[in-house]
Each structure stands twice: as C-alpha cells, then as structure tokens.
mmJSON file of the N, C-alpha and C atoms, coordinates in Angstrom:
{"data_MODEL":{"atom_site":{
"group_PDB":["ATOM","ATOM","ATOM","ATOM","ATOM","ATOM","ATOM","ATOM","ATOM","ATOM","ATOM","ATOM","ATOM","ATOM","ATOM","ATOM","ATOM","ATOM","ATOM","ATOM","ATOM","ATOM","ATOM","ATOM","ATOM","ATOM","ATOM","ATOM","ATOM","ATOM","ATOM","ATOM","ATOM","ATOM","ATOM","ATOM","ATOM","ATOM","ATOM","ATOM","ATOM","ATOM","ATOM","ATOM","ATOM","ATOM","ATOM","ATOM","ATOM","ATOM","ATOM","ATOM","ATOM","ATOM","ATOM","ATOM","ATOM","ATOM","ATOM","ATOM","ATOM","ATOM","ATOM","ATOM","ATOM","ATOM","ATOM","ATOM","ATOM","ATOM","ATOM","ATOM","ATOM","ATOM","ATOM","ATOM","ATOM","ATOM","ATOM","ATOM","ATOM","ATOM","ATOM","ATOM","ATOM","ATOM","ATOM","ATOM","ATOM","ATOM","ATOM","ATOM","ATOM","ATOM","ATOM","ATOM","ATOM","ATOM","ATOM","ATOM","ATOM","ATOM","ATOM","ATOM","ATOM","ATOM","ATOM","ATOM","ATOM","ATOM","ATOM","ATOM","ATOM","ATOM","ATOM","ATOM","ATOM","ATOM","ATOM","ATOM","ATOM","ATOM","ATOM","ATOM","ATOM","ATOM","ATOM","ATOM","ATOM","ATOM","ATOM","ATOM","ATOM","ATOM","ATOM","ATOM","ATOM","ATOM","ATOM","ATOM","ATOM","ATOM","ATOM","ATOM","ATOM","ATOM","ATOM","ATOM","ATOM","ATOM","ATOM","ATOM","ATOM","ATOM","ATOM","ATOM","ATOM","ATOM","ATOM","ATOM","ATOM","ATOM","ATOM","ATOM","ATOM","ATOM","ATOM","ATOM","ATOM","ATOM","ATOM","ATOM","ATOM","ATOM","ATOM","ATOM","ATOM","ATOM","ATOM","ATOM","ATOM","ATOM","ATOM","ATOM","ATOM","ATOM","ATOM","ATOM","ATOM","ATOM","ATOM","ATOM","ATOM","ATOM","ATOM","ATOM","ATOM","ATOM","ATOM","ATOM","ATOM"],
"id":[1,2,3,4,5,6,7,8,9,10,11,12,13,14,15,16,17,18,19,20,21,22,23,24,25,26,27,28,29,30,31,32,33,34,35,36,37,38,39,40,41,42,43,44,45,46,47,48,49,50,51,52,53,54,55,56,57,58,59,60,61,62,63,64,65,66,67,68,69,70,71,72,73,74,75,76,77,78,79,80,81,82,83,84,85,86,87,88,89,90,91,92,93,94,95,96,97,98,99,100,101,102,103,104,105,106,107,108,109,110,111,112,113,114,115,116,117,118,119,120,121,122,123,124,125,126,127,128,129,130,131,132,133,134,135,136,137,138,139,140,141,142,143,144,145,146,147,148,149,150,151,152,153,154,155,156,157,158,159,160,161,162,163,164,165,166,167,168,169,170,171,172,173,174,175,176,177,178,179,180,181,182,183,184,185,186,187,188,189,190,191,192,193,194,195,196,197,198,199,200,201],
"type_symbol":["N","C","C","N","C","C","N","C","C","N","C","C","N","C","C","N","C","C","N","C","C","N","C","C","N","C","C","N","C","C","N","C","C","N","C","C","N","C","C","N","C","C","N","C","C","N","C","C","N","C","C","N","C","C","N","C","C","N","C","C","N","C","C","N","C","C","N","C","C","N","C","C","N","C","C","N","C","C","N","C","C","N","C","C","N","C","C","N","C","C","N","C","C","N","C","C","N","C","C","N","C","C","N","C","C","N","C","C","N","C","C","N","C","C","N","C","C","N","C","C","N","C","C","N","C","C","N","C","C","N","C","C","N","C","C","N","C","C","N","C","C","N","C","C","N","C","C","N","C","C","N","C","C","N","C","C","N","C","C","N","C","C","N","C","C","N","C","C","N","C","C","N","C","C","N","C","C","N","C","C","N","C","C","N","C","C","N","C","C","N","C","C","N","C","C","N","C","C","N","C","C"],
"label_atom_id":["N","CA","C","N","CA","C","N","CA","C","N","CA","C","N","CA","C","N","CA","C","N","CA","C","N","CA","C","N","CA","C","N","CA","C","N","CA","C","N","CA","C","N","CA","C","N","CA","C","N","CA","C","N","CA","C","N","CA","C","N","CA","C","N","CA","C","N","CA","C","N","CA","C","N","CA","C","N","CA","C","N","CA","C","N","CA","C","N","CA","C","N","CA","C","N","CA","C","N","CA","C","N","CA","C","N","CA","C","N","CA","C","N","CA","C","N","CA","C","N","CA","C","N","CA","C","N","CA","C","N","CA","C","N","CA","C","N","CA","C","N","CA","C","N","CA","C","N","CA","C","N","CA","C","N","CA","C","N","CA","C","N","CA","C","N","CA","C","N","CA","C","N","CA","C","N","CA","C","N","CA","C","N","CA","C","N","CA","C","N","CA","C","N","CA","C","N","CA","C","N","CA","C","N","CA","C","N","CA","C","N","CA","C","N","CA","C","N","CA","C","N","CA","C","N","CA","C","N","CA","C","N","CA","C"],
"label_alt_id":[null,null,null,null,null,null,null,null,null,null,null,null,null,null,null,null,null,null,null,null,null,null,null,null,null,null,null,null,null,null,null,null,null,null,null,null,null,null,null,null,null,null,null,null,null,null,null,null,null,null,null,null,null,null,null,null,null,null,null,null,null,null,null,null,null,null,null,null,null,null,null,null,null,null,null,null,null,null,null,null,null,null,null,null,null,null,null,null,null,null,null,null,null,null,null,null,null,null,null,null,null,null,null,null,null,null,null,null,null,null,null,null,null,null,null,null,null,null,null,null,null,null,null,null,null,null,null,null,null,null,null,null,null,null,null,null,null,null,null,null,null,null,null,null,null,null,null,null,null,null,null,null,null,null,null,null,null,null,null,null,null,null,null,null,null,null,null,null,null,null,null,null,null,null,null,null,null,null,null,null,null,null,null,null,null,null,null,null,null,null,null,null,null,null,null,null,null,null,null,null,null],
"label_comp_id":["UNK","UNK","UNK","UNK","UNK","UNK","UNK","UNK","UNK","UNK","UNK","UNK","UNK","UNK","UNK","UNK","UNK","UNK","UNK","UNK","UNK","UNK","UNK","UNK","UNK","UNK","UNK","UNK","UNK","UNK","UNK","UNK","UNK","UNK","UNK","UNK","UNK","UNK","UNK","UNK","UNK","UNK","UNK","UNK","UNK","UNK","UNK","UNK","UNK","UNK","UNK","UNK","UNK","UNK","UNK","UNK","UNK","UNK","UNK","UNK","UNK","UNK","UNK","UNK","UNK","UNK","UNK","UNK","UNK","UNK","UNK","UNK","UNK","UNK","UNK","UNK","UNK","UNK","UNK","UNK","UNK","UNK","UNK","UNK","UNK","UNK","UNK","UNK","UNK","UNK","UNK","UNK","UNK","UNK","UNK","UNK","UNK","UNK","UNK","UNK","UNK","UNK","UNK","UNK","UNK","UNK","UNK","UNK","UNK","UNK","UNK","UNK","UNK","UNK","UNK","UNK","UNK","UNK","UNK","UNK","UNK","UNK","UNK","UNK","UNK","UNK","UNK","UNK","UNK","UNK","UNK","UNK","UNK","UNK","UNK","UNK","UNK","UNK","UNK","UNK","UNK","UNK","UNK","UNK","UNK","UNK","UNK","UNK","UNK","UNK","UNK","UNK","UNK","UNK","UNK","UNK","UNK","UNK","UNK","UNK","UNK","UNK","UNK","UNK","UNK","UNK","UNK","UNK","UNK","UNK","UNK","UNK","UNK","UNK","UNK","UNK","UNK","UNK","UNK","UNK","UNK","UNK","UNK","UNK","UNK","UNK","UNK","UNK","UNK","UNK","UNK","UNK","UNK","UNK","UNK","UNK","UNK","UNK","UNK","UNK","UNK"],
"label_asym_id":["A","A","A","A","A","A","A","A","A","A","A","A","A","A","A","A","A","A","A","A","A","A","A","A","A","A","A","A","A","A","A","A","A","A","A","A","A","A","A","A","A","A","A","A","A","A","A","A","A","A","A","A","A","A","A","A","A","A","A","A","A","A","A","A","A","A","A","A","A","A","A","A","A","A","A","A","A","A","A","A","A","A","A","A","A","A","A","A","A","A","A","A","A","A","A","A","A","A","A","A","A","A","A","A","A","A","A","A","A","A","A","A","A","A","A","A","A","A","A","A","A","A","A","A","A","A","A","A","A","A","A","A","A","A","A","A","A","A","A","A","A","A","A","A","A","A","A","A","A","A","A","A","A","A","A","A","A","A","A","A","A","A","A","A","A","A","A","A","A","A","A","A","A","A","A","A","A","A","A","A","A","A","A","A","A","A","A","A","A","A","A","A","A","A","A","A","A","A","A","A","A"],
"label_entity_id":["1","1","1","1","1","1","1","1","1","1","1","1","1","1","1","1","1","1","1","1","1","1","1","1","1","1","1","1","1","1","1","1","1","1","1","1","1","1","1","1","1","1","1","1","1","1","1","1","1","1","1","1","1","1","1","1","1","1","1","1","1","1","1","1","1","1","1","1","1","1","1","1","1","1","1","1","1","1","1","1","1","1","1","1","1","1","1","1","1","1","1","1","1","1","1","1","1","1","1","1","1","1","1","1","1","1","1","1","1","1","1","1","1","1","1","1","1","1","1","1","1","1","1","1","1","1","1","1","1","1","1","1","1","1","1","1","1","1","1","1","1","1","1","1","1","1","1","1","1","1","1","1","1","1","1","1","1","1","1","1","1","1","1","1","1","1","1","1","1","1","1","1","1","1","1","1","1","1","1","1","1","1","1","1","1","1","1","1","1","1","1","1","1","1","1","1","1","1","1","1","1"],
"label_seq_id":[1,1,1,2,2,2,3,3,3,4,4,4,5,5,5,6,6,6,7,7,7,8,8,8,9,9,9,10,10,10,11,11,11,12,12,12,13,13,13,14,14,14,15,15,15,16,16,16,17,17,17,18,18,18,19,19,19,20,20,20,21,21,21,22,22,22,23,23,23,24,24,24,25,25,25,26,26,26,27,27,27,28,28,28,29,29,29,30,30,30,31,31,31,32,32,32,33,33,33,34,34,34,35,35,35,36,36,36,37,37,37,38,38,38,39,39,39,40,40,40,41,41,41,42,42,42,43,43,43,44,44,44,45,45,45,46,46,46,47,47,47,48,48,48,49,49,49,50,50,50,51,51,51,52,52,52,53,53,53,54,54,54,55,55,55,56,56,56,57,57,57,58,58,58,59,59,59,60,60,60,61,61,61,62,62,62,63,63,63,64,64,64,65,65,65,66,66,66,67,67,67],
"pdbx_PDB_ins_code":[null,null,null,null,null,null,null,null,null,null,null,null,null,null,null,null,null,null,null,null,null,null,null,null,null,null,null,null,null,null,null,null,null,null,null,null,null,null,null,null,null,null,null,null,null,null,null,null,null,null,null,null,null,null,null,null,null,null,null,null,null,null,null,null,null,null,null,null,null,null,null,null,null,null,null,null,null,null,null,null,null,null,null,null,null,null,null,null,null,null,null,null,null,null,null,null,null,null,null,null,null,null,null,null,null,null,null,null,null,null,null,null,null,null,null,null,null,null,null,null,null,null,null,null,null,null,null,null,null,null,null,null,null,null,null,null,null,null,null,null,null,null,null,null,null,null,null,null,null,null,null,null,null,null,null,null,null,null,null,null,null,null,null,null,null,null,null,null,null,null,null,null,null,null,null,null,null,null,null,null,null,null,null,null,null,null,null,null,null,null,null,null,null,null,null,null,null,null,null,null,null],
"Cartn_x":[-15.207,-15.529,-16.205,-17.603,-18.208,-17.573,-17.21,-16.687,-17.722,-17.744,-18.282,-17.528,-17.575,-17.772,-18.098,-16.911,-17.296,-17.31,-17.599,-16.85,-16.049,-14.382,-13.838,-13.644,-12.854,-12.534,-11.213,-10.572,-9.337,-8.36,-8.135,-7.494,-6.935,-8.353,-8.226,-7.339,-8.239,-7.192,-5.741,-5.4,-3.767,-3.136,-3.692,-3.165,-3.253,-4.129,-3.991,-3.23,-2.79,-1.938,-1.078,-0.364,0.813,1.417,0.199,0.601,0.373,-0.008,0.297,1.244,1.877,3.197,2.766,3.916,3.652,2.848,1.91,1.204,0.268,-0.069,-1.137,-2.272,-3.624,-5.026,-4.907,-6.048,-6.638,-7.355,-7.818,-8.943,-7.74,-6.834,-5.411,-5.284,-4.991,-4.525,-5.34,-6.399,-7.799,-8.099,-7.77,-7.387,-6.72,-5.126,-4.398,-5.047,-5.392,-5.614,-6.949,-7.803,-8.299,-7.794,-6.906,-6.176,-5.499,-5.062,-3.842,-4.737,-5.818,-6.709,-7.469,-7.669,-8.235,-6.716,-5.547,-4.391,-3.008,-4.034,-2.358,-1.54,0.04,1.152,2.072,2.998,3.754,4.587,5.842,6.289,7.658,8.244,9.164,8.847,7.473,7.145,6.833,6.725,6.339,7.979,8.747,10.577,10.304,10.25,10.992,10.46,8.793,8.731,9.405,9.631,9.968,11.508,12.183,13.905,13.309,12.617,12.512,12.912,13.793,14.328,13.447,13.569,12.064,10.881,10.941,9.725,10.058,9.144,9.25,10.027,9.757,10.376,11.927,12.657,14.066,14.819,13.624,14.004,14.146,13.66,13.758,12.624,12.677,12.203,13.193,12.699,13.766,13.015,14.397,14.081,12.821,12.963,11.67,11.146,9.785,8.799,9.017,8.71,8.674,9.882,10.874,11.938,12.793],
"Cartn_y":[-12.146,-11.008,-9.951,-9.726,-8.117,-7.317,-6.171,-4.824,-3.799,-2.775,-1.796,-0.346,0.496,2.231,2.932,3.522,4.29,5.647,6.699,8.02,8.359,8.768,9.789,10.612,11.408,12.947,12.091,13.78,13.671,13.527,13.986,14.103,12.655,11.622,10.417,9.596,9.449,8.775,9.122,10.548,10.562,9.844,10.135,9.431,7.632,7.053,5.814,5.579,6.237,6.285,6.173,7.235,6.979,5.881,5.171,3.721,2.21,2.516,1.09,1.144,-0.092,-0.05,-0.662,-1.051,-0.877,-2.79,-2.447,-3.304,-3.552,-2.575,-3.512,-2.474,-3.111,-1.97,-1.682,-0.844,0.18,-1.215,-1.903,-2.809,-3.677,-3.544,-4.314,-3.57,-1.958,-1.286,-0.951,-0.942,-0.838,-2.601,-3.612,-4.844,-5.049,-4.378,-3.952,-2.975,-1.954,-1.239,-1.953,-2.596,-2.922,-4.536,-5.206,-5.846,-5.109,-4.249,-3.781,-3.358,-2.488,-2.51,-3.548,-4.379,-5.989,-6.427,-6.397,-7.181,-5.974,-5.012,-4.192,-4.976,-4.311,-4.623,-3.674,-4.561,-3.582,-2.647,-1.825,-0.952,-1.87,-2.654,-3.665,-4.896,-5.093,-6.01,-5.378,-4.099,-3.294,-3.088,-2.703,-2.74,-3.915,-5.363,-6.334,-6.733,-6.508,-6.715,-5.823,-4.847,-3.768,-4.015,-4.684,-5.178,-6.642,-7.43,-8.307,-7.979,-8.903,-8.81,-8.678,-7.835,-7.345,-6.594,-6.374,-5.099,-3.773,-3.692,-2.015,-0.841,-1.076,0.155,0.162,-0.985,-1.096,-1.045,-1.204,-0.909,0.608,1.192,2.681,2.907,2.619,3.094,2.772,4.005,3.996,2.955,2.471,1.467,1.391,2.998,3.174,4.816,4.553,5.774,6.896,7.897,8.423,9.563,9.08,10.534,10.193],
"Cartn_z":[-11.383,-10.559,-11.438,-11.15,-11.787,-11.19,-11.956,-11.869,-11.426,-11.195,-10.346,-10.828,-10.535,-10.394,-9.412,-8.528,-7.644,-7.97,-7.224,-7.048,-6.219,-6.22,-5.527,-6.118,-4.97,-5.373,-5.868,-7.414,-8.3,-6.814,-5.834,-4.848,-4.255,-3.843,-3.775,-4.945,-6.029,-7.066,-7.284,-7.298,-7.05,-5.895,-4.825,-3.785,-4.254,-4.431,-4.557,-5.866,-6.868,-8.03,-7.256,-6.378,-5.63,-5.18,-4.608,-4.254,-4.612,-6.316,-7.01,-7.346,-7.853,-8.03,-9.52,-9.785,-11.914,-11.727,-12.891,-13.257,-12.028,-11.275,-10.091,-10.429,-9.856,-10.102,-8.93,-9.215,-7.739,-7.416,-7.748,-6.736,-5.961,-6.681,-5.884,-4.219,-4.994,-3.825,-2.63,-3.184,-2.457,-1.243,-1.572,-1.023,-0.274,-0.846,0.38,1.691,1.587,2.357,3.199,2.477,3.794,4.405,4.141,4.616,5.664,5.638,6.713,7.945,7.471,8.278,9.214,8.571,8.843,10.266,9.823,10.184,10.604,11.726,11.801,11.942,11.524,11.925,12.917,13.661,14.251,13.102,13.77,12.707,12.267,13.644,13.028,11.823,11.909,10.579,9.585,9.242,8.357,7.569,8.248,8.037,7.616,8.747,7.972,6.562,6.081,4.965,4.046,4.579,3.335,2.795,3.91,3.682,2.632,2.48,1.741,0.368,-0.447,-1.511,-2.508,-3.238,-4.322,-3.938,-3.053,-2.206,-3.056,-3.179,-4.181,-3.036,-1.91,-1.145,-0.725,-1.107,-1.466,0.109,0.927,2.327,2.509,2.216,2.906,3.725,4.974,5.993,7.06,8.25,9.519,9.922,10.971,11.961,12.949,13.118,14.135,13.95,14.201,13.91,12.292,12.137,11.155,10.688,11.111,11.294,9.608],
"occupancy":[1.0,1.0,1.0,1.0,1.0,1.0,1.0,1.0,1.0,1.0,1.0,1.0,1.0,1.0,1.0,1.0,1.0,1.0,1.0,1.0,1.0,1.0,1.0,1.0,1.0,1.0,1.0,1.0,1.0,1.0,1.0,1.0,1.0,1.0,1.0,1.0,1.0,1.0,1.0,1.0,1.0,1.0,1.0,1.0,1.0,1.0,1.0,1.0,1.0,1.0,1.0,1.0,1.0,1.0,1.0,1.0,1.0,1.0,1.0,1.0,1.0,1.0,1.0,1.0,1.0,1.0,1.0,1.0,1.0,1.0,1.0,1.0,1.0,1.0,1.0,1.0,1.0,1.0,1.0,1.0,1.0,1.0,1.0,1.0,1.0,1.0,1.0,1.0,1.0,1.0,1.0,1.0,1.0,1.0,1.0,1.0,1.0,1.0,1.0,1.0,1.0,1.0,1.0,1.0,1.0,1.0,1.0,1.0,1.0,1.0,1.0,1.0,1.0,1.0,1.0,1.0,1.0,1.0,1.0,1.0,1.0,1.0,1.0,1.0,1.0,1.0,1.0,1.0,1.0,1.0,1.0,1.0,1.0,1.0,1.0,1.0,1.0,1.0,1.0,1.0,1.0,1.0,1.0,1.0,1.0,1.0,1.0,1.0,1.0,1.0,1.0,1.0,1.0,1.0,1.0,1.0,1.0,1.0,1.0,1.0,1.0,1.0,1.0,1.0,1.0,1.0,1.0,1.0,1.0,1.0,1.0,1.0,1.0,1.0,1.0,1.0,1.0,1.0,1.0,1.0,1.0,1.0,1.0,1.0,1.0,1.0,1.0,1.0,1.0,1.0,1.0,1.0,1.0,1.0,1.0,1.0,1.0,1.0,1.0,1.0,1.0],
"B_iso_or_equiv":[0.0,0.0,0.0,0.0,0.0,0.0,0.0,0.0,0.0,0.0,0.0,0.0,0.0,0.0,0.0,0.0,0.0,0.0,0.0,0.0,0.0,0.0,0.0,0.0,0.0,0.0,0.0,0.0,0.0,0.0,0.0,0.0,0.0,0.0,0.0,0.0,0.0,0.0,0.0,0.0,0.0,0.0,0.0,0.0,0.0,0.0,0.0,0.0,0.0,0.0,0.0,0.0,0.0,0.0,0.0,0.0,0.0,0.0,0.0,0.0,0.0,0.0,0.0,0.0,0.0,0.0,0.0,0.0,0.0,0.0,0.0,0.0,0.0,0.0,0.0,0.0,0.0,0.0,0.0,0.0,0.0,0.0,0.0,0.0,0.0,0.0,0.0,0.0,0.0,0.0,0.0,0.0,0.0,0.0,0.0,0.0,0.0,0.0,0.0,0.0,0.0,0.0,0.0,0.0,0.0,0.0,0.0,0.0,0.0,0.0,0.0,0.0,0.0,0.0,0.0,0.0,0.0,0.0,0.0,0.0,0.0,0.0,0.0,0.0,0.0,0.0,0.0,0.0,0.0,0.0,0.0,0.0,0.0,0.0,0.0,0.0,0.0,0.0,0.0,0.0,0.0,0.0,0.0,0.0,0.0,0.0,0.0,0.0,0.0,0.0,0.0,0.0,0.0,0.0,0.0,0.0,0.0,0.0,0.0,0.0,0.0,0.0,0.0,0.0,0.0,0.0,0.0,0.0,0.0,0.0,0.0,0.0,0.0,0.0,0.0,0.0,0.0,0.0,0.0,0.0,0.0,0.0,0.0,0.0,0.0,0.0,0.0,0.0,0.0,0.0,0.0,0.0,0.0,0.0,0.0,0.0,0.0,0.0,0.0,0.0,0.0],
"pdbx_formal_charge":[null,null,null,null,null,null,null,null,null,null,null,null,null,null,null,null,null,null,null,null,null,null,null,null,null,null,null,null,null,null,null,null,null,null,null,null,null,null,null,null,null,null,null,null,null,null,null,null,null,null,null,null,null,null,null,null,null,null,null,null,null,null,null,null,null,null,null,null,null,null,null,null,null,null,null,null,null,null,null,null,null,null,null,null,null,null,null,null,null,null,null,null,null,null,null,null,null,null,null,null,null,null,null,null,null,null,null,null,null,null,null,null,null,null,null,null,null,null,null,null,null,null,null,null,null,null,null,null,null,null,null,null,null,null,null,null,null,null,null,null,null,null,null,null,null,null,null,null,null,null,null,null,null,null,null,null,null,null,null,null,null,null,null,null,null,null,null,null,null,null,null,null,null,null,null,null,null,null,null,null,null,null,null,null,null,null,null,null,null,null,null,null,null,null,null,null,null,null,null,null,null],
"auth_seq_id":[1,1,1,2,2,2,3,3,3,4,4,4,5,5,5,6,6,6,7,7,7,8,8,8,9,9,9,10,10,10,11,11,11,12,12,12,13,13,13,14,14,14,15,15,15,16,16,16,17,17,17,18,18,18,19,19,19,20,20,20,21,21,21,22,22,22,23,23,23,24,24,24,25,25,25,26,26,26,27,27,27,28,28,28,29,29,29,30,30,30,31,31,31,32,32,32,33,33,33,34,34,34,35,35,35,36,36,36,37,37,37,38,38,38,39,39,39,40,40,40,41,41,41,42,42,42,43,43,43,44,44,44,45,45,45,46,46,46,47,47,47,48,48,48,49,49,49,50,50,50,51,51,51,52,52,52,53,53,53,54,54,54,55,55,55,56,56,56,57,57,57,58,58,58,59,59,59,60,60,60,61,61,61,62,62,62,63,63,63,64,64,64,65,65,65,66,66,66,67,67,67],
"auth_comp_id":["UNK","UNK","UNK","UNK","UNK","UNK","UNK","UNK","UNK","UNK","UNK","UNK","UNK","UNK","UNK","UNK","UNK","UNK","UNK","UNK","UNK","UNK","UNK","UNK","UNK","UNK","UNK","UNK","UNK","UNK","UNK","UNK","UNK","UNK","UNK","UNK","UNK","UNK","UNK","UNK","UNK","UNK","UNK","UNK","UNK","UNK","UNK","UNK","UNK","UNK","UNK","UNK","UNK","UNK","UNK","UNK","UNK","UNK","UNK","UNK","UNK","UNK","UNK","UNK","UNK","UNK","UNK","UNK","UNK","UNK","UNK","UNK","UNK","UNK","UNK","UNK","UNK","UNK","UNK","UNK","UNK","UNK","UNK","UNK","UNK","UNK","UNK","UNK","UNK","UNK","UNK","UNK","UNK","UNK","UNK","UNK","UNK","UNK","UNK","UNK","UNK","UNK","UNK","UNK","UNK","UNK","UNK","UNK","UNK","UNK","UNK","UNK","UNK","UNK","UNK","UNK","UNK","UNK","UNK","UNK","UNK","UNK","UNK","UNK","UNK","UNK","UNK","UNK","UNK","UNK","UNK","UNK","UNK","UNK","UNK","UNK","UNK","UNK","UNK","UNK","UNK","UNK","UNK","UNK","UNK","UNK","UNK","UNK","UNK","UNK","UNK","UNK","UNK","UNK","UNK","UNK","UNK","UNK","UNK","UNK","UNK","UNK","UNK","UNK","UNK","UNK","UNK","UNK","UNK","UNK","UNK","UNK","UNK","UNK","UNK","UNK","UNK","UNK","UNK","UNK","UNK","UNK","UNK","UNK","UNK","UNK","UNK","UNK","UNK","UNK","UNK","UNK","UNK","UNK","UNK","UNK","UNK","UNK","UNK","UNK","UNK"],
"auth_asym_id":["A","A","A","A","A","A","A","A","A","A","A","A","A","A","A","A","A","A","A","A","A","A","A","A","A","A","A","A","A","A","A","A","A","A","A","A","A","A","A","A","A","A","A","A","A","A","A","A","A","A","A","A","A","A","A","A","A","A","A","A","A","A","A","A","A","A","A","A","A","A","A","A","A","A","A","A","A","A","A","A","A","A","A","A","A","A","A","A","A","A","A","A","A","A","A","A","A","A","A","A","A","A","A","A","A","A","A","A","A","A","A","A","A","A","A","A","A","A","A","A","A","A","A","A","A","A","A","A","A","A","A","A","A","A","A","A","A","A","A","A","A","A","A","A","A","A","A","A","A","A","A","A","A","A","A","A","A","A","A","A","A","A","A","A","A","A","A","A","A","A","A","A","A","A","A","A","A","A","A","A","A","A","A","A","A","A","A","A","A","A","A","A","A","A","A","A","A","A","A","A","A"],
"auth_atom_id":["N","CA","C","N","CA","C","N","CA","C","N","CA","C","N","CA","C","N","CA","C","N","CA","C","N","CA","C","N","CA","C","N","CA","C","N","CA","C","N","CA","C","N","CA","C","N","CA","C","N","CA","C","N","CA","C","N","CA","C","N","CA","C","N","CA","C","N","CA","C","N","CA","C","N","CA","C","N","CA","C","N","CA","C","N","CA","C","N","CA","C","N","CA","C","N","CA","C","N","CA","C","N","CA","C","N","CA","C","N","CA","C","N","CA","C","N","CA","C","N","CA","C","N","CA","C","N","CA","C","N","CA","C","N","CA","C","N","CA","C","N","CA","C","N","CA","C","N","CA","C","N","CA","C","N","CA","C","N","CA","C","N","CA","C","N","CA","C","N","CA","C","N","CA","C","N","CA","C","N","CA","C","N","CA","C","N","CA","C","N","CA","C","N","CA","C","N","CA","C","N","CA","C","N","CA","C","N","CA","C","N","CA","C","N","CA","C","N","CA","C","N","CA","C","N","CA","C","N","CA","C","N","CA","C"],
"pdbx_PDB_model_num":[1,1,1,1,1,1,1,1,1,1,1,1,1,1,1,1,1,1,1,1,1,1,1,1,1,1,1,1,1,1,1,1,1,1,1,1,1,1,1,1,1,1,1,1,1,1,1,1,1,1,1,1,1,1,1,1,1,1,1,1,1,1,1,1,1,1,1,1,1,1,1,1,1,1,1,1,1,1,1,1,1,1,1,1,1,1,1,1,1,1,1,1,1,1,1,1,1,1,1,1,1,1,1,1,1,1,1,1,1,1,1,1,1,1,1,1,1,1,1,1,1,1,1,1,1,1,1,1,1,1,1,1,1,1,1,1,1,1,1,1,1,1,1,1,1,1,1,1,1,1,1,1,1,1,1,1,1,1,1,1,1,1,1,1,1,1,1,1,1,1,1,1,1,1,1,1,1,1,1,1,1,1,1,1,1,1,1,1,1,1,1,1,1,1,1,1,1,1,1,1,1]
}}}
C-alpha cells in the first residue's frame, strides 16, 4: 500500500487520537469509520459487540440510546 498525506484541522486529529486504541493507525481508524458508514448497525449490535470479551470499551454502554 502507498501512503499519502492529507490535511485536517489539529481539532480533527485529536478527535481521531481519541479513538485509536493502542497500537492501531489513523488509516485503521479512518477504515473503521467508513465501514460503519458503509454497514450501519442497530444500537443493540453496537452493545453486543462492545460486551465481547476484549473490546476496548469493557462494555460500557447503556442498553439503549445515549443516557
């Protein structure tokens, strides 16, 4: 794979810092995101991956919506 160079704003890159998790790139996180895009999910498959054993989010999300 050739590599590339974009521009965002410092604003963008924190935000996507936010959401690699250790050892992954931005072209990782950037993959994800347009995967999810590509393949919504409901919010119950979003939980059930996140309850999966070894998911970085340890299961913390509510059952339902954003409370």
């Amino acid at each position: 794979m050739t590599a590339t160079t974009f521009r965002v704003s410092e604003e963008t890159r924190e935000m996507l810092e936010t959401m690699k998790g250790r050892g992954q790139t931005y072209d990782e996180v950037i993959r994800g995101l347009i995967y999810v895009r590509a393949h919504p999910l409901t919010w119950e498959e979003i939980v059930r991956r996140a309850s999966e054993p070894g998911h970085r989010s340890g299961g913390r999300f509510p059952a339902r919506g954003f409370s």
